[in-house]
N, CA, C and O of each residue as an XYZ file, in Angstrom:
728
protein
N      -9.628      8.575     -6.324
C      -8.479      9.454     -6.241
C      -8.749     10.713     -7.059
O      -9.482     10.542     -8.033
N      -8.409     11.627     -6.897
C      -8.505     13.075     -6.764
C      -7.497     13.427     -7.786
O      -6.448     13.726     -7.216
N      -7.341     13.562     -9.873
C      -6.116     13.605    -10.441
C      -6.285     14.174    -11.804
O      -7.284     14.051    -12.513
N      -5.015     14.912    -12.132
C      -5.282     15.631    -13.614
C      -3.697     15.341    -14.772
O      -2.644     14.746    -14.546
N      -4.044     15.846    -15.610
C      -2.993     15.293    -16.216
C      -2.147     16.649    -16.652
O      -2.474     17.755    -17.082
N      -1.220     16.171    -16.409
C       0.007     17.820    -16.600
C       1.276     17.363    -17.289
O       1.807     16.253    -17.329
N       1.648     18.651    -17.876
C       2.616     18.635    -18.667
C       3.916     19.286    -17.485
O       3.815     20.424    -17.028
N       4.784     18.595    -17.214
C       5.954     19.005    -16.276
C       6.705     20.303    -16.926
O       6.674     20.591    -18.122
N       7.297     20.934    -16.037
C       8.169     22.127    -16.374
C       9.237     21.209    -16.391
O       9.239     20.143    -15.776
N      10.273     21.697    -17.203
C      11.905     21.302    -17.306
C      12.429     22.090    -16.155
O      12.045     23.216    -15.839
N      13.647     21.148    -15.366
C      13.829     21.480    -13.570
C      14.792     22.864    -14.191
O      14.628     23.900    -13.546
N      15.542     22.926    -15.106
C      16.381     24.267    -15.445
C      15.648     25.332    -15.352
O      16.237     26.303    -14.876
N      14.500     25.491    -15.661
C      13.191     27.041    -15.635
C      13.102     27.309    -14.306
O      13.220     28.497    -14.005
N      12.872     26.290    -13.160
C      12.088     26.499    -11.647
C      13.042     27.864    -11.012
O      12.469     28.789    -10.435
N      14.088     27.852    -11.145
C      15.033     28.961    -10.144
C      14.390     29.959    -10.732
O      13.686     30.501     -9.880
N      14.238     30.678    -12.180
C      14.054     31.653    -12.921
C      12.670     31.898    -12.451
O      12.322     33.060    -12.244
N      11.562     30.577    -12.198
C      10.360     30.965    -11.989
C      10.178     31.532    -10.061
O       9.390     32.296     -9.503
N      11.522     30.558     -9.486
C      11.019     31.182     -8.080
C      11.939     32.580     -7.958
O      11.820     33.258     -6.938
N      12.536     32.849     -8.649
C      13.123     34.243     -8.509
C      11.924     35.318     -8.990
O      11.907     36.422     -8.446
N      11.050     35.033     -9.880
C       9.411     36.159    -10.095
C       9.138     35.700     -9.219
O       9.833     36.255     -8.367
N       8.095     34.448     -8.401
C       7.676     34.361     -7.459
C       8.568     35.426     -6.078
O       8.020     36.169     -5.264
N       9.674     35.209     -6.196
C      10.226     36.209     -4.919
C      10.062     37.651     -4.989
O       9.833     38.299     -3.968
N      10.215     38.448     -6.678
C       9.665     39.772     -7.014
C       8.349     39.762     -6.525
O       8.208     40.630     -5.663
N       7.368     39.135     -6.738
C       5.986     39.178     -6.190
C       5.572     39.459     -5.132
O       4.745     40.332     -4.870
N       6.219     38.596     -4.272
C       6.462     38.519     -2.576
C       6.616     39.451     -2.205
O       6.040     39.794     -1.172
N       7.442     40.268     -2.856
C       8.227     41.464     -2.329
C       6.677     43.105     -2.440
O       6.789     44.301     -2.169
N       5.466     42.289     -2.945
C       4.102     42.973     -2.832
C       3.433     42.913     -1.448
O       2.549     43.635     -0.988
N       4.201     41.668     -0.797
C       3.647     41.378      1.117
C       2.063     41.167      0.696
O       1.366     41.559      1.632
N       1.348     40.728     -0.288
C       0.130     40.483     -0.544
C       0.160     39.005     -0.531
O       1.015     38.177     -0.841
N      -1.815     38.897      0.218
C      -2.228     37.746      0.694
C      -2.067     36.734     -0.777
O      -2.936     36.721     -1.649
N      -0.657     35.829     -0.851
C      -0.442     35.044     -1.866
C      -0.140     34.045     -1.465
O       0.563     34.117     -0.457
N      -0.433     32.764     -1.924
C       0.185     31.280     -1.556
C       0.837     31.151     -2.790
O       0.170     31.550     -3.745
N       2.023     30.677     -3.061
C       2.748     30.508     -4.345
C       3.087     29.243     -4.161
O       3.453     28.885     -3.041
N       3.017     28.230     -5.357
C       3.011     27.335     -5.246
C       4.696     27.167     -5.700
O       5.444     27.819     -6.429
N       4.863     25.818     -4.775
C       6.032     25.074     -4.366
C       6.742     24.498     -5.622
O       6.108     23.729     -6.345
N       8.332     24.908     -5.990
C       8.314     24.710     -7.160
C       8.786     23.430     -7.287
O       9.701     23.303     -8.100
N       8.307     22.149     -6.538
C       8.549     20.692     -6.822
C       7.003     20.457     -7.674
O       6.849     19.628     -8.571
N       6.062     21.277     -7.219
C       4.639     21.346     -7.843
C       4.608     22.186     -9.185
O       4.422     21.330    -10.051
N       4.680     23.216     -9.700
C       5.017     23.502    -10.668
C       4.486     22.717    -12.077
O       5.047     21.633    -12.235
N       3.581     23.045    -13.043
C       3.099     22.104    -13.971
C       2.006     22.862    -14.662
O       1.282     23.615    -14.010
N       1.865     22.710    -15.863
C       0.781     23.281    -16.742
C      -0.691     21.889    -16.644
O      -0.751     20.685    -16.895
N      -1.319     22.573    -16.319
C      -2.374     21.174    -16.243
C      -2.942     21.374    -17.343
O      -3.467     22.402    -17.771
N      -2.776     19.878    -18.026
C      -3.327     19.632    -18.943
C      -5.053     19.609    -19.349
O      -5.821     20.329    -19.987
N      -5.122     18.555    -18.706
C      -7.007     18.523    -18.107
C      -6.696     18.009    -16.396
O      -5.769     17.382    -15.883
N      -8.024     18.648    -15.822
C      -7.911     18.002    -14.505
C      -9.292     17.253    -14.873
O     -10.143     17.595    -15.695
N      -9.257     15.936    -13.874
C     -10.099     15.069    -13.899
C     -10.866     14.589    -12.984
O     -11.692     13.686    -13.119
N     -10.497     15.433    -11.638
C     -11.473     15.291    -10.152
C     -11.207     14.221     -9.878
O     -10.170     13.594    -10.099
N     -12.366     13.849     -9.242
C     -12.097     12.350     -8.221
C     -12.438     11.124     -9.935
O     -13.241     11.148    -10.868
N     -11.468     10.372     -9.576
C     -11.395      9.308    -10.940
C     -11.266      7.814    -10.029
O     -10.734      7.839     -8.919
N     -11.719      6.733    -10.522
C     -11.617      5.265     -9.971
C     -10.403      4.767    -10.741
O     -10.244      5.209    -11.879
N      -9.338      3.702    -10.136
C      -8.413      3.200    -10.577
C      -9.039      2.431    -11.684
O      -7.941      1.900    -11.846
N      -9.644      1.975    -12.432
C     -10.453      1.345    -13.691
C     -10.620      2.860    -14.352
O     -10.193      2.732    -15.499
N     -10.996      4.079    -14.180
C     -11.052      4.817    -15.204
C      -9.661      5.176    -15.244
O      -9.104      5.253    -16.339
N      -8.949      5.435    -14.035
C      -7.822      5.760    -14.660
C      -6.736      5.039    -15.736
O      -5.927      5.637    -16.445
N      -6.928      3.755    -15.662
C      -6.233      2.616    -16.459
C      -6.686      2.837    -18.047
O      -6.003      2.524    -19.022
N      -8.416      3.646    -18.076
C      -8.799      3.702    -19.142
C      -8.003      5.401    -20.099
O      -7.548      5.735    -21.193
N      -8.210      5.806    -19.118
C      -7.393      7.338    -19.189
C      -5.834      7.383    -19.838
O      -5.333      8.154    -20.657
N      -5.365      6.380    -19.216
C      -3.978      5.954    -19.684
C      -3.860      5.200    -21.425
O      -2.899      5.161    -22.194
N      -5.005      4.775    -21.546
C      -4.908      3.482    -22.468
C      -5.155      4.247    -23.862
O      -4.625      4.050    -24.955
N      -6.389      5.432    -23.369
C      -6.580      6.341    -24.026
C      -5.495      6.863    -24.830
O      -5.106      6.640    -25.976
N      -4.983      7.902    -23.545
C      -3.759      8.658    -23.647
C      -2.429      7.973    -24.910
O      -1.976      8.307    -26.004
N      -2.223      6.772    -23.825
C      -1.283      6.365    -25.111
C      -1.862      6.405    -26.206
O      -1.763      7.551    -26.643
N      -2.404      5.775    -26.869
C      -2.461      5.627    -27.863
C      -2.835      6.697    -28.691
O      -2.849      6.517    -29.908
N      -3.142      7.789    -28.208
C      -3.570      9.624    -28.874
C      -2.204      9.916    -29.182
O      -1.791     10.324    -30.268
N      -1.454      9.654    -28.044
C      -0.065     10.475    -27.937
C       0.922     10.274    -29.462
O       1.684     11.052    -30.036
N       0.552      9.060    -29.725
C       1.554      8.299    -31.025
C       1.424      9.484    -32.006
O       2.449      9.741    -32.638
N       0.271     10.298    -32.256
C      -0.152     10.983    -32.845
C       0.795     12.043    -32.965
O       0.698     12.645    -34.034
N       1.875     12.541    -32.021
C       2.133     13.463    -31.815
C       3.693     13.388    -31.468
O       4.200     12.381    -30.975
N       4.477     14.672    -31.805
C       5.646     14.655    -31.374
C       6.014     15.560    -30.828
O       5.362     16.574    -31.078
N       7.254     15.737    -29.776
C       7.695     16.564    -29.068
C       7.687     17.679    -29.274
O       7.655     17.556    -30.499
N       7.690     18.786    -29.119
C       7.640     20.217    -29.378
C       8.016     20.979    -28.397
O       7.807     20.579    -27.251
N       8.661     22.261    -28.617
C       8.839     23.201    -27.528
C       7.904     24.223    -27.722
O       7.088     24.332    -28.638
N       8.170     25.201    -26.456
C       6.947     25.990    -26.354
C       8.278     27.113    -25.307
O       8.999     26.506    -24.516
N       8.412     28.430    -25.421
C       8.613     29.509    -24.584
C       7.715     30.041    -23.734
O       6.595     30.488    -23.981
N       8.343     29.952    -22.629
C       7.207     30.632    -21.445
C       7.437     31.795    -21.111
O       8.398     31.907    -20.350
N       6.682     33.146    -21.517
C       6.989     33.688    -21.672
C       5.594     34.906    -21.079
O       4.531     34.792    -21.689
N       5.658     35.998    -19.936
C       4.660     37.003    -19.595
C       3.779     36.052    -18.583
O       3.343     34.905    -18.676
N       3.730     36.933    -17.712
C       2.873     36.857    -16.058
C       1.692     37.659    -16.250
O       1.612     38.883    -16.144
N       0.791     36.843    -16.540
C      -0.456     37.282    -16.167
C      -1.442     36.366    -15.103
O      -1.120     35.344    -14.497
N      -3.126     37.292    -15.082
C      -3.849     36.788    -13.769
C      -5.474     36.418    -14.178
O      -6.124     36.972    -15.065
N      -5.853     35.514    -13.433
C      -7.051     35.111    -13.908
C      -8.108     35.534    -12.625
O      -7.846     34.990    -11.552
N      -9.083     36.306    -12.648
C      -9.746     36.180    -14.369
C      -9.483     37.636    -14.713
O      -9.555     38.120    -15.842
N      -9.146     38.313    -13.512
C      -8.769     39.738    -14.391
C      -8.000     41.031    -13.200
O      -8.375     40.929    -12.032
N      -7.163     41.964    -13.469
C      -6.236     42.747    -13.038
C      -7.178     43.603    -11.367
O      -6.727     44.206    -10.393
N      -8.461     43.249    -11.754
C      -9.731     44.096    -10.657
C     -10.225     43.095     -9.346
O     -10.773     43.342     -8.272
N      -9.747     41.855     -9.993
C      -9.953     40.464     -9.005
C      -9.161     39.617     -9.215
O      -9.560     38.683     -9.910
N      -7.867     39.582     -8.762
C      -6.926     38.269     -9.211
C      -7.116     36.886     -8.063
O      -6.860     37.102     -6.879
N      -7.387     36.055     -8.324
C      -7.581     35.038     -8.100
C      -5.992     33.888     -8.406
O      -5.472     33.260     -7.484
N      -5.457     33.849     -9.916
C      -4.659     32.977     -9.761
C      -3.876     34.179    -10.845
O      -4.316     34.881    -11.756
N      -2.113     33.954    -10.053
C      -0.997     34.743    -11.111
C      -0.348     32.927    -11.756
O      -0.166     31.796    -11.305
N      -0.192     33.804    -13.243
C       0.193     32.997    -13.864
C       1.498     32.939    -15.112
O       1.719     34.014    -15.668
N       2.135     32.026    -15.441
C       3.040     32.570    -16.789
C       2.207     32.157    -18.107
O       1.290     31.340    -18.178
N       2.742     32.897    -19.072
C       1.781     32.361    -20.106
C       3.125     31.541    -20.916
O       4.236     31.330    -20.429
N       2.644     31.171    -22.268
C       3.270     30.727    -23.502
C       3.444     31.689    -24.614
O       2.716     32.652    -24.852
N       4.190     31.423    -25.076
C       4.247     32.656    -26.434
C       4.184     31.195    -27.771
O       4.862     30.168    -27.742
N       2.890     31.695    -29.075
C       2.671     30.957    -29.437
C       2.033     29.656    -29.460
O       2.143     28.732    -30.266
N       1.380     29.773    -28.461
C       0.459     28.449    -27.653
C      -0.144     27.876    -28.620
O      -0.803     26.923    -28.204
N      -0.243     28.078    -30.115
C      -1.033     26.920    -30.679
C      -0.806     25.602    -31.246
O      -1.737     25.201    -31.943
N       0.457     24.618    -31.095
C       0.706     23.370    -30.607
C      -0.240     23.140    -29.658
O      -1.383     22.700    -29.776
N       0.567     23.602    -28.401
C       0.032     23.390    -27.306
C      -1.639     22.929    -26.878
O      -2.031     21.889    -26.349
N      -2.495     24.267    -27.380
C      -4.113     24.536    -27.215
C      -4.162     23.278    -28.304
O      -4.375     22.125    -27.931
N      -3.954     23.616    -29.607
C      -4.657     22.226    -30.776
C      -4.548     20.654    -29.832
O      -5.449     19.820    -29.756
N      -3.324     20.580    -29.246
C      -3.160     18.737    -29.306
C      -3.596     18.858    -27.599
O      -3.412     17.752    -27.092
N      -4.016     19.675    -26.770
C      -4.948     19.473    -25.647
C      -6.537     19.589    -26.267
O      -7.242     18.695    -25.800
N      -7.182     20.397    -27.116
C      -8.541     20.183    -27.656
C      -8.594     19.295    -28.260
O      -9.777     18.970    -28.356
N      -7.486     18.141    -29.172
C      -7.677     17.229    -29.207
C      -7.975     15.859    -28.166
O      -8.954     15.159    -27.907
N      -6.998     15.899    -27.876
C      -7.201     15.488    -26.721
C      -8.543     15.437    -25.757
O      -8.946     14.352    -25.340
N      -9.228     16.710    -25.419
C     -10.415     16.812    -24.943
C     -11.607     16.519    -25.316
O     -12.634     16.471    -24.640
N     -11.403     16.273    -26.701
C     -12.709     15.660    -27.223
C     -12.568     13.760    -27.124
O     -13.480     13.186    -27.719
N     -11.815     13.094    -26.628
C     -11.795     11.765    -25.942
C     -11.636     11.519    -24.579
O     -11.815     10.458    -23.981
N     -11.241     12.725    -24.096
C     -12.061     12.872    -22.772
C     -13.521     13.331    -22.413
O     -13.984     13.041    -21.310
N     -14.150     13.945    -23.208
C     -15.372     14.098    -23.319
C     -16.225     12.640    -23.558
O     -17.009     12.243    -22.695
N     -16.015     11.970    -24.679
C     -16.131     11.168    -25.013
C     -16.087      9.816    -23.419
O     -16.870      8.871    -23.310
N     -15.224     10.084    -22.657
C     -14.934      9.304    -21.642
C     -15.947      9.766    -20.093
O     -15.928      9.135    -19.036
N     -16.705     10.932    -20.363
C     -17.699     11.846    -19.198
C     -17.518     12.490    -18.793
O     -18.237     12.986    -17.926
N     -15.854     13.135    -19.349
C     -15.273     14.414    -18.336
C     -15.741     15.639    -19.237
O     -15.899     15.613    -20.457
N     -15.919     16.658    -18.426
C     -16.495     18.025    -19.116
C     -15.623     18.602    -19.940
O     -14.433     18.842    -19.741
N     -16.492     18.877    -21.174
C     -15.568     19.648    -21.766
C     -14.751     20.941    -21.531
O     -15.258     21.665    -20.674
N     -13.719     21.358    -22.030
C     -13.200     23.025    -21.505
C     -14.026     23.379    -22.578
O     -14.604     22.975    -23.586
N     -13.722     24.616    -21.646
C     -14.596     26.002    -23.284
C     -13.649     26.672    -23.579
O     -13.980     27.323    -24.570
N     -12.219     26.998    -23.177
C     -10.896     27.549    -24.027
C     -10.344     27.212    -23.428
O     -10.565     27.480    -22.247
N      -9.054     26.255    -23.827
C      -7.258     26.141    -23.249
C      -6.602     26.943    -23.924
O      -6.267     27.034    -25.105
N      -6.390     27.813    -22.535
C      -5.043     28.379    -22.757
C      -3.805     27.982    -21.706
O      -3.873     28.151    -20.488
N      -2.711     27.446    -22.389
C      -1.514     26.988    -21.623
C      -1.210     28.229    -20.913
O      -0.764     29.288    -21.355
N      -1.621     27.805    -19.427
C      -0.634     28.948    -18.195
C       0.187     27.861    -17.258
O      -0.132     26.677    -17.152
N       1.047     28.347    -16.753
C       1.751     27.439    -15.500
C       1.044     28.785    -14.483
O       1.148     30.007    -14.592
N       0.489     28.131    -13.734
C       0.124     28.957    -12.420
C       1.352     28.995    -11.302
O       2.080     28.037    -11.041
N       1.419     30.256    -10.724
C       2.628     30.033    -10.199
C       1.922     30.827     -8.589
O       2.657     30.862     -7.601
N       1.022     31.190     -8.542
C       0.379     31.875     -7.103
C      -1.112     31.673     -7.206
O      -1.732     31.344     -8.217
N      -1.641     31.945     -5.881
C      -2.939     31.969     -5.494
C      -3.130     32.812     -4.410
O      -2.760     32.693     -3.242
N      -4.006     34.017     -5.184
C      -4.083     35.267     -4.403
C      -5.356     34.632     -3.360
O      -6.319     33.990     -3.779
N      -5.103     34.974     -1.951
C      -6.479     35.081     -0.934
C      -6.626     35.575     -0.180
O      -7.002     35.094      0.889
N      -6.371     36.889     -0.413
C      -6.907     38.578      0.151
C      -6.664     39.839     -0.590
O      -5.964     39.776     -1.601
N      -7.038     40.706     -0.301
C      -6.984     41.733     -1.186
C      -5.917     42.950     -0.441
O      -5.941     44.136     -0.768
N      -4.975     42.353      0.642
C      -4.109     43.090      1.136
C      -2.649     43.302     -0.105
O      -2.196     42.423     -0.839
N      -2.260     44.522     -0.008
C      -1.562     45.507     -1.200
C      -1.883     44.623     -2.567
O      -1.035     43.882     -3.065
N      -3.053     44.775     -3.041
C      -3.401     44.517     -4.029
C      -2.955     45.031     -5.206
O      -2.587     44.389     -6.189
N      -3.025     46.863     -5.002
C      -2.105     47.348     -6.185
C      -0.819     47.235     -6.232
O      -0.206     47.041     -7.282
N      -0.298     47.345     -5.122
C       1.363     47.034     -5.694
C       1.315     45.368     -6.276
O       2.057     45.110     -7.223
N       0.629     44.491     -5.827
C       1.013     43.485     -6.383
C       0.330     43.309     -7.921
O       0.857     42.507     -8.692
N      -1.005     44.176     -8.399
C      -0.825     44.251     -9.550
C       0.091     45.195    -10.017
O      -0.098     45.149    -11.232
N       1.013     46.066     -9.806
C       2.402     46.650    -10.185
C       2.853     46.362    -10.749
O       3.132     46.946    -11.797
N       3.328     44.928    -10.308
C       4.587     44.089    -10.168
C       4.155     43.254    -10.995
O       5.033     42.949    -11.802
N       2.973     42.626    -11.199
C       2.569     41.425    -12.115
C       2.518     42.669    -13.812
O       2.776     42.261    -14.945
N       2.265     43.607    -13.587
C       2.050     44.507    -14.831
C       3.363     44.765    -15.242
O       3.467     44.682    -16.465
N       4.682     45.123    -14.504
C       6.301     44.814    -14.780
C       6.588     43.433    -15.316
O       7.602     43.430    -16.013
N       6.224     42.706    -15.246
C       6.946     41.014    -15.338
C       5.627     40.468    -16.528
O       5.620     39.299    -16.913
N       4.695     41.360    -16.953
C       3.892     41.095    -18.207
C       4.646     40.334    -19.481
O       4.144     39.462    -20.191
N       5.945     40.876    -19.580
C       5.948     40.658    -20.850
C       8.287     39.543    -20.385
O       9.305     39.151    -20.954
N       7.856     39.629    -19.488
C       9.458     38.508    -18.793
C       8.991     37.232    -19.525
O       7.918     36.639    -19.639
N      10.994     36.961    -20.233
C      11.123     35.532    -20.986
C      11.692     34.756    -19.851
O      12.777     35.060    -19.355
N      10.810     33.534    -19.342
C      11.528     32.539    -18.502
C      12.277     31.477    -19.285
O      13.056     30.728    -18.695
N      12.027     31.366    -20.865
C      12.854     30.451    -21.303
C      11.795     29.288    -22.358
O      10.591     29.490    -22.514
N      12.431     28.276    -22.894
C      12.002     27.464    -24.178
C      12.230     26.149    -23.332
O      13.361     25.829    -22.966
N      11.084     25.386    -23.032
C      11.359     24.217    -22.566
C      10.830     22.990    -23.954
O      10.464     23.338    -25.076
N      10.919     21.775    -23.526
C      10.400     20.542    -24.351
C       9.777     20.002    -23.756
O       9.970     19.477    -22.660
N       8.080     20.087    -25.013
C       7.069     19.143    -23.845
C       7.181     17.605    -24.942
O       6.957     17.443    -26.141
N       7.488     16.971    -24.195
C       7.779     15.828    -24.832
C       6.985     14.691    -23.699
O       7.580     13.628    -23.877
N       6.421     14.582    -23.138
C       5.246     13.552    -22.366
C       4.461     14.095    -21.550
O       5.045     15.006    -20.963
N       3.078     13.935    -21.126
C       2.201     14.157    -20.651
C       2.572     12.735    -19.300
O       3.247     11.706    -19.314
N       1.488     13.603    -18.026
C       1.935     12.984    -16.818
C       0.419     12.437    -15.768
O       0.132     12.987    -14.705
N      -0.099     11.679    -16.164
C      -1.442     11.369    -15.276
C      -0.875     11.420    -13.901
O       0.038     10.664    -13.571
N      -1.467     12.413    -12.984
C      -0.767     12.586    -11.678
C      -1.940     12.277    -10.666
O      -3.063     12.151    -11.154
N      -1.797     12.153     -9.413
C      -2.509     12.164     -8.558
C      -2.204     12.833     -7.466
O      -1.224     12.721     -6.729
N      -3.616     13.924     -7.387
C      -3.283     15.205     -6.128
C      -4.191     15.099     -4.426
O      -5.358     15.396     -4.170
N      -3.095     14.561     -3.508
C      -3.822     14.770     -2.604
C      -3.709     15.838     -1.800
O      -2.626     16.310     -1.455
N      -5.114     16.385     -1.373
C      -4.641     17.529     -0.941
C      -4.676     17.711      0.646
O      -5.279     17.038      1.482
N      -3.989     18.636      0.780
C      -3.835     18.405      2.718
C      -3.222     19.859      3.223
O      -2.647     20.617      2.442
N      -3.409     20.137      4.558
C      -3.703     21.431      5.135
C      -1.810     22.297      4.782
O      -1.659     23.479      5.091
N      -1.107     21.819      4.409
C      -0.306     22.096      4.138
C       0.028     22.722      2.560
O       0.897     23.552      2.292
N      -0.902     22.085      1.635
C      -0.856     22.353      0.635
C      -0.986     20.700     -0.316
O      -0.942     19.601      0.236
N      -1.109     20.870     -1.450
C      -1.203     19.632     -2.428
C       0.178     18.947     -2.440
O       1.301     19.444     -2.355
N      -0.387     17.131     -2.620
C       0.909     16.278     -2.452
C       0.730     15.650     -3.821
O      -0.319     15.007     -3.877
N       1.370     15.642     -4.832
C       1.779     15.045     -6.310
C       1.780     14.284     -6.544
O       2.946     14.460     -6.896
N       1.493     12.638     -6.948
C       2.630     11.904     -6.839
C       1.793     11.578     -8.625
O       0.756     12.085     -9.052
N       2.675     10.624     -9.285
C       3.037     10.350    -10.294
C       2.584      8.919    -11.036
O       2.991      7.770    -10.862
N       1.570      9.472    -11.936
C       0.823      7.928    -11.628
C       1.473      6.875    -13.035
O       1.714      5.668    -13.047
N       1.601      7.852    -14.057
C       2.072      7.238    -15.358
C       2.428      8.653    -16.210
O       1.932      9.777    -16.125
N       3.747      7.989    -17.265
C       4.094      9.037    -17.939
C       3.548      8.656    -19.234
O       3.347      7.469    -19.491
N       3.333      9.444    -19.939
C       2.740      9.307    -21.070
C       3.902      9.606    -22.600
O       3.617     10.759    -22.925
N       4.433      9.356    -23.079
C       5.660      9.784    -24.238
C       4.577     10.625    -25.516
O       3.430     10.478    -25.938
N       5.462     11.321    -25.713
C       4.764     12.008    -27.413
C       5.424     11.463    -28.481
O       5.113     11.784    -29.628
């Protein structure tokens, strides 16, 4: 199975986030924006995983998590990866991300430990589009350069979510494999 582990958005943010997604739109640029039942900061993704690693992934997980307690985080400025000359993915950022980055690099070094690759920098984004053409490119960097510095709000990440993504011509299907508590 095909799965990564994400931190859920709180359902109160999604309207605020598909109302930028609709400013965006309004660029008529080649964008797929993702569906806001999908919506999620990925924690680590983990590719194709066997139900035995994933059980191990979990067993892991818990027991890291004890380590740790709930925290909020503001989501806060739309930016694009990897840069304003080639956007590839629009995204929101965090204001203050270092909770966040520390207890995922923790984290990543027992997933390393487990064969999954290490990252070389987390930075918490919720991706919210996926550019795939370069039709009105500047107005839609415009519009992402207006909404740079937009507060969507202070959510609580209080559990991590081992998910499983299948993907299909329609777009990615979610489903929910174990929650993890902080």
């Amino acid at each position: 199975m095909r799965a990564f582990v994400a931190v859920e958005l709180d359902t109160e943010l999604v309207d605020k986030i598909s109302e930028i997604q609709k400013n965006l739109a309004e660029a008529n640029a080649q964008v797929k924006f993702v569906e806001p039942e999908n919506l999620h900061f990925t924690f680590k993704f983990l590719g194709d995983i066997s139900p035995e690693k994933a059980e191990s992934i979990i067993r892991m997980a818990e027991e890291k998590a004890k380590d740790y307690s709930p925290f909020d985080i503001k989501i806060k400025g739309t930016g694009v990866f990897p840069n304003m000359g080639y956007i590839r993915v629009i995204w929101l950022g965090v204001e203050e991300p270092e909770a966040f980055s520390k207890m995922q690099e923790d984290f990543d070094l027992d997933f390393v430990k487990m064969g999954f690759k290490k990252e070389r920098s987390y930075i918490p984004h919720l991706t919210i589009g996926r550019v795939k053409g370069v039709q009105n490119k500047e107005l839609l960097v415009s519009i992402v350069k207006e909404l740079q510095n937009i507060e969507v709000g202070t959510m609580n990440v209080d559990k991590l979510v081992l998910k499983e993504s299948e993907l299909t011509p329609v777009g990615p299907i979610y489903t929910d494999l174990k929650e993890i508590k902080l």
